[in-house]
ZALOGU-125022 format. One line per 3 residues: number of its first residue (from 1); their letters; for each residue y, x, z of N, C-alpha, C. Coordinates in Angstrom, 1 decimal, always signed. Example, Ala and Ser with C-alpha at 12.3 -4.5 7.8 and 13.67 -1.06 7.14 Angstrom:
REM ZALOGU-125022
1 = as = -5.7:+13.2:+7.8:-4.5:+12.3:+7.8:-3.3:+13.2:+7.8  -2.2:+12.8:+7.1:-1.1:+13.7:+7.1:+0.0:+12.9:+7.9
//
This chain:
REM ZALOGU-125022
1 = xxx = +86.2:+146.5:+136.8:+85.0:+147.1:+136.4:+84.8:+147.0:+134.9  +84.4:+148.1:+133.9:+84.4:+148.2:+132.6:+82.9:+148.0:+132.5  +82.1:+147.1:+132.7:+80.9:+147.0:+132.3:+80.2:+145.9:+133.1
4 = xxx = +81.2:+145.0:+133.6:+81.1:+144.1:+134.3:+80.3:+143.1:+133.4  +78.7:+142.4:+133.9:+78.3:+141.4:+133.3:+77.5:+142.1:+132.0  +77.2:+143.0:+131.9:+76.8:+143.7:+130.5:+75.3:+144.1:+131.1
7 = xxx = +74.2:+144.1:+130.2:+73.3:+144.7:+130.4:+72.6:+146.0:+129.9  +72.5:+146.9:+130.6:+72.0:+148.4:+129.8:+70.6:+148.9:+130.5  +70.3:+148.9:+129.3:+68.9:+149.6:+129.6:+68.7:+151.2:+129.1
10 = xxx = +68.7:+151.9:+130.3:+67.9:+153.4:+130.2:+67.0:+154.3:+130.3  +67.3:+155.3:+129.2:+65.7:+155.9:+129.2:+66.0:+157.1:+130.1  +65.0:+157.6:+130.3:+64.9:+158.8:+131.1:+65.8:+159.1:+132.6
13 = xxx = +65.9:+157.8:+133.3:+67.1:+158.0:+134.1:+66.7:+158.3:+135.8  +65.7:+159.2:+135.8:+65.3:+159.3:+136.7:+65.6:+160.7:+137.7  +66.4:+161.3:+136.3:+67.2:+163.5:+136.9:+68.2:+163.3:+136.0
16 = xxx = +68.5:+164.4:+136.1:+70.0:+165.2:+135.4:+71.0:+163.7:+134.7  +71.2:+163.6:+133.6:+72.1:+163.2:+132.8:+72.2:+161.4:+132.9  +70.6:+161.3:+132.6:+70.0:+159.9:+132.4:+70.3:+158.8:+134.0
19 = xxx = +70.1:+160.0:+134.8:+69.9:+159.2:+136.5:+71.8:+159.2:+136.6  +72.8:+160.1:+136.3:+74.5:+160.5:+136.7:+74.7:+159.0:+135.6  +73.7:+159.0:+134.6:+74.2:+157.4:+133.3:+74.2:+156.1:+134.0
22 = xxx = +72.5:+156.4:+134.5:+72.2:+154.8:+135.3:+73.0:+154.5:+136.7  +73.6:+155.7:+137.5:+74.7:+155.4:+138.6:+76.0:+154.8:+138.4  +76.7:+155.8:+137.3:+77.9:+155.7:+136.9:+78.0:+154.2:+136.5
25 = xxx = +77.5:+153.5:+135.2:+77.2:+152.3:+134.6:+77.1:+151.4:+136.0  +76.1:+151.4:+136.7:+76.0:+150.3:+137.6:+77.6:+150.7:+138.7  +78.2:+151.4:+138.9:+79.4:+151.0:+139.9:+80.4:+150.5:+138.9
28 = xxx = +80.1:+150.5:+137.5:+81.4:+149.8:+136.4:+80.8:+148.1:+136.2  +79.7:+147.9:+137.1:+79.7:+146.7:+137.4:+78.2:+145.9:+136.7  +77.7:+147.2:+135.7:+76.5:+146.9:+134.7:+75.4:+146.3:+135.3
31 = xxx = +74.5:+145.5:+134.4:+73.2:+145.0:+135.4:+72.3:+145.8:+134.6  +72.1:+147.6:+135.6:+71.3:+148.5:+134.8:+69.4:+148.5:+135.4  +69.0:+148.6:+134.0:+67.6:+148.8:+133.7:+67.3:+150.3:+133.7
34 = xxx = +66.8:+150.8:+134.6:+66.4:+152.5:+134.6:+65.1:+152.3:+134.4  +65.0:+153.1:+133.2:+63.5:+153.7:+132.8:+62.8:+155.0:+133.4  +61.7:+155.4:+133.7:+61.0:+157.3:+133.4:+60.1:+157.1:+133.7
37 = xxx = +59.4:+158.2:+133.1:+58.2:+158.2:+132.8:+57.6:+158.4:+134.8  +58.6:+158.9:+135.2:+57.9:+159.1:+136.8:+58.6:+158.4:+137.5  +58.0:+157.1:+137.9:+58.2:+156.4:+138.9:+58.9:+156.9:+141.0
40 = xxx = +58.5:+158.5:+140.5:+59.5:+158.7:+141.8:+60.6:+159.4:+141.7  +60.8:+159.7:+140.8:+62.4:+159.6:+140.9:+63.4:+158.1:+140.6  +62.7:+157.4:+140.5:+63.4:+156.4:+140.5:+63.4:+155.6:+141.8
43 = xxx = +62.8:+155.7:+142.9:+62.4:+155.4:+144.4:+63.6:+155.0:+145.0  +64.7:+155.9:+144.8:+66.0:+156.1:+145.7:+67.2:+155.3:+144.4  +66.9:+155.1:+143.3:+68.1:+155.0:+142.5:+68.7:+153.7:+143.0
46 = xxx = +69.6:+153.5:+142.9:+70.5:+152.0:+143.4:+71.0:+151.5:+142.6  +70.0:+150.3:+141.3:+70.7:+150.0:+140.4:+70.0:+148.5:+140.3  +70.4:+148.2:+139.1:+69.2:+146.6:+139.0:+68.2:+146.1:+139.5
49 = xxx = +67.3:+146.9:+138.5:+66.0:+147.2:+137.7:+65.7:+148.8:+137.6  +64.4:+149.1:+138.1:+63.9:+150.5:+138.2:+62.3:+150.0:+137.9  +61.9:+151.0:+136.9:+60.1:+151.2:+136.7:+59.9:+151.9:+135.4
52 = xxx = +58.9:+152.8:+136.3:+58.6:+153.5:+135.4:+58.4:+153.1:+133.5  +58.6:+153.8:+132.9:+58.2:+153.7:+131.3:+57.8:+155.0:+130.9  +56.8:+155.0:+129.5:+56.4:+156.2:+128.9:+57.0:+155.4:+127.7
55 = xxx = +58.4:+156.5:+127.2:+59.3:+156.3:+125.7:+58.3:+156.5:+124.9  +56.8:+157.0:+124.8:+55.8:+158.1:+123.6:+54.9:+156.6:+123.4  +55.2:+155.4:+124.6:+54.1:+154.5:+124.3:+54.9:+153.0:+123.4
58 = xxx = +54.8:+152.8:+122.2:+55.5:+152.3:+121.1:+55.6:+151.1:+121.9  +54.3:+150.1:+122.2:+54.1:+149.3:+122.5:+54.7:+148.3:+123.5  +55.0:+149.8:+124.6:+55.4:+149.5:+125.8:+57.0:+149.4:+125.9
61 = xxx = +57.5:+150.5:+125.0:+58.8:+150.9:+124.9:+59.6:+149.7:+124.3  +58.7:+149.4:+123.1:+59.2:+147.9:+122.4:+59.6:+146.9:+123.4  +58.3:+146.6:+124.2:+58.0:+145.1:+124.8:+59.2:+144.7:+126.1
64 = xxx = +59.6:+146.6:+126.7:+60.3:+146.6:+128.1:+61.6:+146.3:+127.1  +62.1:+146.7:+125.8:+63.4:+146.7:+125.5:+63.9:+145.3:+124.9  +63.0:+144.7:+124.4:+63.0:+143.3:+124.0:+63.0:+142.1:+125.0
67 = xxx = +62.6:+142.7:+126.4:+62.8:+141.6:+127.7:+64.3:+142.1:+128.3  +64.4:+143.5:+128.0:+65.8:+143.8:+129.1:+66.7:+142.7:+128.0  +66.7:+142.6:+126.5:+67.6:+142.1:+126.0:+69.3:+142.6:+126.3
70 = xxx = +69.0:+144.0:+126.2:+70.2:+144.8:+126.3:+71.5:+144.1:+125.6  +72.8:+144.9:+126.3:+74.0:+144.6:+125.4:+74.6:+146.2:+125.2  +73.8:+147.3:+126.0:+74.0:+148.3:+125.6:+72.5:+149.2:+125.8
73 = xxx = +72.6:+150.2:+124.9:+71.4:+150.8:+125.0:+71.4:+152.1:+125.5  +70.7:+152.8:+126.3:+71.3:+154.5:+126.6:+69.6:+155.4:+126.4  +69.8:+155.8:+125.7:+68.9:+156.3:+125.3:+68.9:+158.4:+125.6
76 = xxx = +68.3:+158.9:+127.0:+68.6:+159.7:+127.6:+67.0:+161.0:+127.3  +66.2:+160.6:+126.6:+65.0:+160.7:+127.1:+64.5:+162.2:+126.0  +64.2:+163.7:+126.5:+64.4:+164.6:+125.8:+63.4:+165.5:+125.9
79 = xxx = +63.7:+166.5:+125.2:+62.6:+167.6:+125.8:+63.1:+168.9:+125.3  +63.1:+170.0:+126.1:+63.5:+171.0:+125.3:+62.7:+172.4:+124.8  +62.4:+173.0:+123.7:+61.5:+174.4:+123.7:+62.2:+175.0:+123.4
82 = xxx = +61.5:+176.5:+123.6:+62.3:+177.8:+123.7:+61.6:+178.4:+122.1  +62.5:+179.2:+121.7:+62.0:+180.1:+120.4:+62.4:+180.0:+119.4  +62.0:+180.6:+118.4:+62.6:+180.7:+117.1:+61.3:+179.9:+116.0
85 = xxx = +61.7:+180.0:+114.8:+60.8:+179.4:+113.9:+59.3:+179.7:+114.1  +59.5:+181.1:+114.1:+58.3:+182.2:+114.4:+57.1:+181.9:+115.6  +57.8:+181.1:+116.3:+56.7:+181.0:+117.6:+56.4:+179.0:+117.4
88 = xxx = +57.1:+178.4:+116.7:+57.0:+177.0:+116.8:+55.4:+176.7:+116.8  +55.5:+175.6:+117.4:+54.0:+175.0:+116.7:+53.9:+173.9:+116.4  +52.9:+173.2:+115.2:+53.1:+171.8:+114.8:+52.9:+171.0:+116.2
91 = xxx = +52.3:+171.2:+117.8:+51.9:+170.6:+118.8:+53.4:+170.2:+119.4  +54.3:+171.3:+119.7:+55.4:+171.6:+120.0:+56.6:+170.3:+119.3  +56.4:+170.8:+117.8:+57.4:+169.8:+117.1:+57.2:+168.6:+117.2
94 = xxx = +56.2:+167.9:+116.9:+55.7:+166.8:+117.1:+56.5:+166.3:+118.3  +55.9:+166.6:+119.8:+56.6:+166.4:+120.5:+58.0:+166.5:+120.7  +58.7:+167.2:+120.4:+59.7:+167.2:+120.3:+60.4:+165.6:+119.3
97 = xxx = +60.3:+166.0:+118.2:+60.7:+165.0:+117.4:+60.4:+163.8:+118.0  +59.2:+163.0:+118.4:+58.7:+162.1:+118.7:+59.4:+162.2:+120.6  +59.7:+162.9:+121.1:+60.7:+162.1:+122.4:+62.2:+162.3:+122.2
100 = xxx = +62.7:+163.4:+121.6:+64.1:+163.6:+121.1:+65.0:+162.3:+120.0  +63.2:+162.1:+119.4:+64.2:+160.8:+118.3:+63.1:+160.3:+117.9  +61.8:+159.9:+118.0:+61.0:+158.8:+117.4:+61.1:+157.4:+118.4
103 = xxx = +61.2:+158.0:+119.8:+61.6:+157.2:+121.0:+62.9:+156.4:+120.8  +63.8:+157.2:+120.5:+65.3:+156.4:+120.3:+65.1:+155.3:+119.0  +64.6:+156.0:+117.8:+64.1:+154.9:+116.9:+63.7:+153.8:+117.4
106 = xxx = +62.6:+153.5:+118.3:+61.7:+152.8:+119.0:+62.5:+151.8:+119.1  +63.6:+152.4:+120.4:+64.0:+151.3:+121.3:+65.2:+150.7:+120.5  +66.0:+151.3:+119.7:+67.2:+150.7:+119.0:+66.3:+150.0:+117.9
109 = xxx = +65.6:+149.8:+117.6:+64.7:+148.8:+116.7:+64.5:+147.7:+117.7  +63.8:+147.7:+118.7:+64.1:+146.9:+119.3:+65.2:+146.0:+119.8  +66.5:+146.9:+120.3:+67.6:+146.2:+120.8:+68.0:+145.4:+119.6
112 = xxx = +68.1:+146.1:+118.2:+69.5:+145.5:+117.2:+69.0:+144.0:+117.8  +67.5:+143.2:+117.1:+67.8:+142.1:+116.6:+68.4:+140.9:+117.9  +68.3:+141.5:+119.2:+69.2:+140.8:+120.2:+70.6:+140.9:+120.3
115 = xxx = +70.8:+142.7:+119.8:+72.1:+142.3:+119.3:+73.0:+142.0:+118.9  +72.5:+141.5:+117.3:+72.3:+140.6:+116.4:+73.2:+139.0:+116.6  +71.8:+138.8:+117.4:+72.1:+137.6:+118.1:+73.6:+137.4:+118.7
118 = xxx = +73.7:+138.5:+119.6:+74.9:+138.2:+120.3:+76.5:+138.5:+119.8  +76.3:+139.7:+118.4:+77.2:+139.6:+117.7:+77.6:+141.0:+118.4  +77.1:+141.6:+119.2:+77.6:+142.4:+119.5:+76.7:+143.5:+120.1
121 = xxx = +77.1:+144.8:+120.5:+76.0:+146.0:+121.4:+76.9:+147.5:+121.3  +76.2:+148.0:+122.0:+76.3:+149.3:+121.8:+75.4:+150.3:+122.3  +75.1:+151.4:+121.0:+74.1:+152.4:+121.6:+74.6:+153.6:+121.3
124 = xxx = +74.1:+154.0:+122.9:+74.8:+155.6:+123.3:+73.2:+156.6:+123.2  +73.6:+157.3:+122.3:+72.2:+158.3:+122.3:+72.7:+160.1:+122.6  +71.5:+160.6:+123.8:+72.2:+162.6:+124.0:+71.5:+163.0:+123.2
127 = xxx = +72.7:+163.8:+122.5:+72.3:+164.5:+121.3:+72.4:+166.1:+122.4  +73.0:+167.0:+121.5:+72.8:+168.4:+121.9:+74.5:+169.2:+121.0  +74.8:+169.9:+121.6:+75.6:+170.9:+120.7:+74.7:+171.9:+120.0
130 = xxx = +73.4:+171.7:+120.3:+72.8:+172.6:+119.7:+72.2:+171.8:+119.2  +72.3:+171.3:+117.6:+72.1:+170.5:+116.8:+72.6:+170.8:+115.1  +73.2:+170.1:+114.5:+74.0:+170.1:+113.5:+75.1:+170.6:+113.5
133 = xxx = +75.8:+170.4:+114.7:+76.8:+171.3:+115.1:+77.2:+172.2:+115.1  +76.0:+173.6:+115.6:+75.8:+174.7:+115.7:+74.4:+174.7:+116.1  +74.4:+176.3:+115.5:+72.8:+176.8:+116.5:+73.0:+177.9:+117.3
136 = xxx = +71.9:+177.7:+118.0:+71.7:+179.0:+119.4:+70.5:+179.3:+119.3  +70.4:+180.6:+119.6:+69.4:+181.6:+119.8:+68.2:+180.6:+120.6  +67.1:+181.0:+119.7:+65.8:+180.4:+120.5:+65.6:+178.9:+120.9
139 = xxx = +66.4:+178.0:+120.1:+66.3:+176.8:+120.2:+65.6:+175.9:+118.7  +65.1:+176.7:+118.0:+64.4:+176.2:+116.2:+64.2:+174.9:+116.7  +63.3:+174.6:+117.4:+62.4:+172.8:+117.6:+63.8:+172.0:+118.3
142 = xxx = +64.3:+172.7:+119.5:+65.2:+171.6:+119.9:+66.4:+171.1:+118.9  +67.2:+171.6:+118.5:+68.2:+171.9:+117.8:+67.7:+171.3:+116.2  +66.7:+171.6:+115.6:+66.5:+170.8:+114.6:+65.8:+169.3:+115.0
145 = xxx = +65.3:+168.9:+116.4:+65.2:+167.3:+116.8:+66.6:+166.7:+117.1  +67.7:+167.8:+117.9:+68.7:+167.5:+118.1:+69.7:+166.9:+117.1  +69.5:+167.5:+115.6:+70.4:+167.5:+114.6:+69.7:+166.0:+114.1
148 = xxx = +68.6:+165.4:+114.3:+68.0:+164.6:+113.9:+68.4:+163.2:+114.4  +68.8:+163.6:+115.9:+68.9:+162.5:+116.7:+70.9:+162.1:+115.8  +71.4:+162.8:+115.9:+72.8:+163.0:+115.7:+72.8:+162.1:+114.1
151 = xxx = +72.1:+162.1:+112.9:+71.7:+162.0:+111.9:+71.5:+160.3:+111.8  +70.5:+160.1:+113.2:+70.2:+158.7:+113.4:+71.1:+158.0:+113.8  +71.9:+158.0:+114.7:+73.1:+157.3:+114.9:+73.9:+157.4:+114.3
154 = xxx = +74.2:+158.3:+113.3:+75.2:+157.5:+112.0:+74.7:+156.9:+111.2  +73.0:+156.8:+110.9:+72.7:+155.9:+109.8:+72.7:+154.1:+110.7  +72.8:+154.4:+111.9:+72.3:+152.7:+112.1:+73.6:+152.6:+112.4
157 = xxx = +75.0:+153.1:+113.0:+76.3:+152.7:+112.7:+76.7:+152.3:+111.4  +76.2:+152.9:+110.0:+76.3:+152.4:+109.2:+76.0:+151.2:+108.6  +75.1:+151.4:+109.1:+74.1:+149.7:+108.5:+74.5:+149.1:+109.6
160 = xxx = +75.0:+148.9:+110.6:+75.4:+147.5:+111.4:+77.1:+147.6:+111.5  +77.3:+148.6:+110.8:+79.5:+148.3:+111.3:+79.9:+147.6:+111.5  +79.8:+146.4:+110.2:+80.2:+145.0:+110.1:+79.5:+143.9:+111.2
163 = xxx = +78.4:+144.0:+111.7:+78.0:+143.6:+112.7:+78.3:+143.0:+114.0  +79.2:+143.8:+114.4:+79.0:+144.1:+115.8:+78.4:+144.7:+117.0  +77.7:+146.1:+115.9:+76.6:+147.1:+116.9:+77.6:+148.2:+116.8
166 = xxx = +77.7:+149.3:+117.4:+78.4:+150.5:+117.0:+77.2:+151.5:+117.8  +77.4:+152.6:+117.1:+76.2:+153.5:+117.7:+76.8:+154.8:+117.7  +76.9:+155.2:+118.6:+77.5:+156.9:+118.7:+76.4:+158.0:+119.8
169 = xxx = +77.0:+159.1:+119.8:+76.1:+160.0:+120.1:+76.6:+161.1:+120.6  +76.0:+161.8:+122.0:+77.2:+162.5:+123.0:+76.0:+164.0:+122.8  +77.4:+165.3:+122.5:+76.8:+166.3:+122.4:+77.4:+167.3:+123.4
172 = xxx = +76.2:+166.8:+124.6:+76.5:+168.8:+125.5:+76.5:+169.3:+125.3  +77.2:+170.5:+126.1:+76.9:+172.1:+125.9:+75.7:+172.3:+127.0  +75.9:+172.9:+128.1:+75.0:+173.8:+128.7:+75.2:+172.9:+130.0
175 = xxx = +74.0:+171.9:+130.7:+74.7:+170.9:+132.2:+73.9:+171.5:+133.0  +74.2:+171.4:+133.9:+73.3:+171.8:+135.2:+72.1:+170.3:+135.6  +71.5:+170.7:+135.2:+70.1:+169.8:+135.6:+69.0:+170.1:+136.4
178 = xxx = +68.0:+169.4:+136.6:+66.8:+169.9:+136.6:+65.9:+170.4:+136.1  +66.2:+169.9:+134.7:+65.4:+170.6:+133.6:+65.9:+171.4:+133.1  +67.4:+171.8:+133.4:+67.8:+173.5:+133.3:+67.7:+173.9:+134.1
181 = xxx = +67.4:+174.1:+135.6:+67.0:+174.8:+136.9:+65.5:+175.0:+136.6  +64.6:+174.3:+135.7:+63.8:+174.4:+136.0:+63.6:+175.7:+134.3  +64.1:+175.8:+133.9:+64.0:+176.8:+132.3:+64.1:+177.7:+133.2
184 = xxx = +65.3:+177.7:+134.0:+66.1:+179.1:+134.7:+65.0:+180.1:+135.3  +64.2:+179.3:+135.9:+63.2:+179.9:+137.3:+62.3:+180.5:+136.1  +61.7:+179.6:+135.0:+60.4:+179.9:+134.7:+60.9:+181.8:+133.2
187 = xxx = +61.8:+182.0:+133.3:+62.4:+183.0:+133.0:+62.3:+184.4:+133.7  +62.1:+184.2:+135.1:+61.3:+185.6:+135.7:+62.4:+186.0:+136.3  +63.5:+185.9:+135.9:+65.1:+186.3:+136.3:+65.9:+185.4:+136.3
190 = xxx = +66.0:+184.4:+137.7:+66.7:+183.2:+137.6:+68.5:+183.7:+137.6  +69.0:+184.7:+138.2:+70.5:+185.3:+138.0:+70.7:+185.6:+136.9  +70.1:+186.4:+135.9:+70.6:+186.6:+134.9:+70.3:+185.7:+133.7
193 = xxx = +69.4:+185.2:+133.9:+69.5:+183.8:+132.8:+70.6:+182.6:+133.3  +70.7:+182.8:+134.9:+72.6:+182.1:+134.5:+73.5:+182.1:+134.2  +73.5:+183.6:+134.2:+74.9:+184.4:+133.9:+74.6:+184.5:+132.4
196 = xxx = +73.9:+184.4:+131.9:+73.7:+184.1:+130.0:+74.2:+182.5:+129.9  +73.6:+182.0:+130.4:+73.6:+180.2:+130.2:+75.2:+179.9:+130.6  +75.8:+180.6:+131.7:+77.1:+180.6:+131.1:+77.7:+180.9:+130.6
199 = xxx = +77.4:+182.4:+130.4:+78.0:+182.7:+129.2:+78.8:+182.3:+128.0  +77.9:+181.4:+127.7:+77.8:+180.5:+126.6:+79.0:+179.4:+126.6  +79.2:+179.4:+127.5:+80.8:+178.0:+127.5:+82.3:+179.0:+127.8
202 = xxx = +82.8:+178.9:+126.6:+84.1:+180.1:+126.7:+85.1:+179.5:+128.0  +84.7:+178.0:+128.3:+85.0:+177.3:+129.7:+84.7:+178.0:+131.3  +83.9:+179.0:+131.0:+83.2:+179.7:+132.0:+82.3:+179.0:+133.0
205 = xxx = +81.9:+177.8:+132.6:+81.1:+177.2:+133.7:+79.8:+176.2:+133.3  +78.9:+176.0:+134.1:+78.2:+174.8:+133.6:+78.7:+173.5:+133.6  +78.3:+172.5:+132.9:+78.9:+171.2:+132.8:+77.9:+170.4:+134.0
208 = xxx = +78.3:+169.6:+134.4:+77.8:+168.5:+135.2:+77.2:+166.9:+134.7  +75.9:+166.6:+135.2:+75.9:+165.7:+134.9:+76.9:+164.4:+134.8  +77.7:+164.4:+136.0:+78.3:+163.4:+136.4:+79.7:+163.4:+135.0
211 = xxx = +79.6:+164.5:+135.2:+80.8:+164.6:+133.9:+80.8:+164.4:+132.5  +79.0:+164.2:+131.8:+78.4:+163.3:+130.8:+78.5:+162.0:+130.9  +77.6:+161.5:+132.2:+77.8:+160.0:+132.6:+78.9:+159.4:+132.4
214 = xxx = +80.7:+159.7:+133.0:+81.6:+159.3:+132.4:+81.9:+159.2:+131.0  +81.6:+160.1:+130.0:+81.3:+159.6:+128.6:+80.5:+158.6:+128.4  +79.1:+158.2:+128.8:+78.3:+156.9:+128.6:+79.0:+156.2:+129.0
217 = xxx = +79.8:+155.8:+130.2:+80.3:+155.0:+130.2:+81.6:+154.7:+129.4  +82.1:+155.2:+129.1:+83.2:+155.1:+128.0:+82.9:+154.7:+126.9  +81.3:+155.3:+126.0:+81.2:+154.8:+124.7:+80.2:+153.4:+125.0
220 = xxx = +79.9:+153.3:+126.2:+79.0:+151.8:+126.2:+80.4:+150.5:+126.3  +81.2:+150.9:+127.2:+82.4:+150.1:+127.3:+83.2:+149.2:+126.4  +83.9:+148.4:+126.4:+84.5:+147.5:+125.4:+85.8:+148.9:+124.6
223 = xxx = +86.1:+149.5:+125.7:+87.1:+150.5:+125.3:+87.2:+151.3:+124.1  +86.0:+151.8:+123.5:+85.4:+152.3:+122.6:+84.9:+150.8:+121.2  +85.6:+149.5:+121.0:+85.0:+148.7:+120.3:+85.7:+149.5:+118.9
226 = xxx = +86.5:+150.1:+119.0:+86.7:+150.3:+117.4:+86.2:+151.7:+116.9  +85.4:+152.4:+117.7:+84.4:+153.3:+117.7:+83.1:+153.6:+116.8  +82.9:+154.0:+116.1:+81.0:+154.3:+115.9:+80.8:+154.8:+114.9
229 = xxx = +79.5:+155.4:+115.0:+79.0:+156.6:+114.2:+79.9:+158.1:+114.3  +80.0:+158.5:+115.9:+80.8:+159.6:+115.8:+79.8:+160.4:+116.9  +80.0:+161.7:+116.9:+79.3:+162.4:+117.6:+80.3:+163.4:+118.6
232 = xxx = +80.6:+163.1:+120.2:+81.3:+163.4:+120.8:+80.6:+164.8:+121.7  +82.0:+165.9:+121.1:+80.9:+167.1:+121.6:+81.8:+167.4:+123.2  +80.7:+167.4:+124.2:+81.5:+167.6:+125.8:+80.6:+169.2:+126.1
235 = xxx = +81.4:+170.2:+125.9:+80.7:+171.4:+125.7:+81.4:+172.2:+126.1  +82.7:+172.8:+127.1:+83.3:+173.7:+127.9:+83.6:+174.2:+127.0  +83.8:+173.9:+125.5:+84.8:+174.5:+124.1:+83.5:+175.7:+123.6
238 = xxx = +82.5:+175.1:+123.9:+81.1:+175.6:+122.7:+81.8:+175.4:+121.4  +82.2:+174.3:+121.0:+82.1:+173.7:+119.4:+83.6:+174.2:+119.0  +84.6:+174.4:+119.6:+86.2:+174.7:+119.7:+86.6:+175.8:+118.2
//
């Protein structure tokens, strides 16, 4: 088991990406911490530690990441809006920025200085292919919190290399979630907004959560120690 004896604490791990993180990690042997803001999707998870968190509550976010006393951090916790510059709103961005990456700030402020301590860590932050990477149609707010988040984990790879922290950051393309099942419907035409959403992967298909999770596990892993500050794009050759 690659994560045997290690502790990780996650955010958002209650659907899609975050819940395929906190599974995968705990069969590699991890003593995982699952975070969300809704305590029922966390009901059924089979991991450590399960309870609710709100990432937006500084206080709270600090206090839960400073007791897990992580050795890895997974920081899953997102939001996505539709549109172009032209429809943004300061209510919109805000949000955005502040769960896409004021949250990840948060909690990797918290982890380093246990990290610190132990001489060692690792944090895995979801970024987006629709980021710095590239842009897509109708994504202005996500895609510019995305490119932010991607921004942040090479500055704290920087500043801790010599350390013992490494910090990298995984960029999807298009996954099948719930929070993309649930864009799909609110579109009016759930078939043809999937046949656009795949479109989009010259791979011809959606990605799976399960098939992100094995990247978290890889970059939380000892396997990845000579790793960080890199932004790994898993995108059905979006970025190609």
């Amino acid at each position: 088991m690659r994560l045997q004896g290690k502790r990780v604490f996650v955010t958002a791990a209650g659907q899609g990406i975050g819940r395929a993180s906190a599974l995968a990690l705990s069969r590699e042997g991890a003593h995982v911490i699952a975070t969300d803001l809704h305590d029922k999707f966390l009901a059924d998870l089979n991991v450590a530690e399960a309870f609710a968190l709100d990432v937006l509550d500084k206080a709270a976010l600090v206090a839960a990441v400073t007791k897990a006393q992580p050795d890895v951090l997974v920081n899953c916790s997102g939001i996505v809006h539709s549109g172009t510059i032209e429809q943004a709103t300061d209510e919109d961005f805000d949000l955005a920025m502040n769960l896409n990456v004021r949250a990840h700030f948060h909690a990797i402020q918290a982890a380093v200085p246990g990290m610190l301590e132990r001489g060692q860590g690792a944090i895995v932050n979801i970024a987006s292919v629709c980021s710095s990477l590239r842009g897509l149609p109708n994504r202005f707010i996500y895609g510019t919190s995305k490119g932010a988040t991607i921004a942040l984990t090479k500055q704290v790879a920087a500043d801790y290399i010599t350390r013992g922290i490494r910090a990298n950051c995984i960029a999807p393309g298009t996954v099948d979630t719930p929070s993309l099942q649930g864009r799909l419907h609110a579109t009016g035409d759930y078939d043809q907004a999937m046949k656009d959403f795949v479109a989009r992967q010259p791979m011809g298909r959606l990605g799976t959560a399960d098939e992100i999770a094995e990247l978290v596990v890889y970059l939380s892993s000892d396997e990845t120690k000579y790793m960080t500050g890199q932004c790994v794009a898993i995108d059905g050759g979006m970025t190609m």
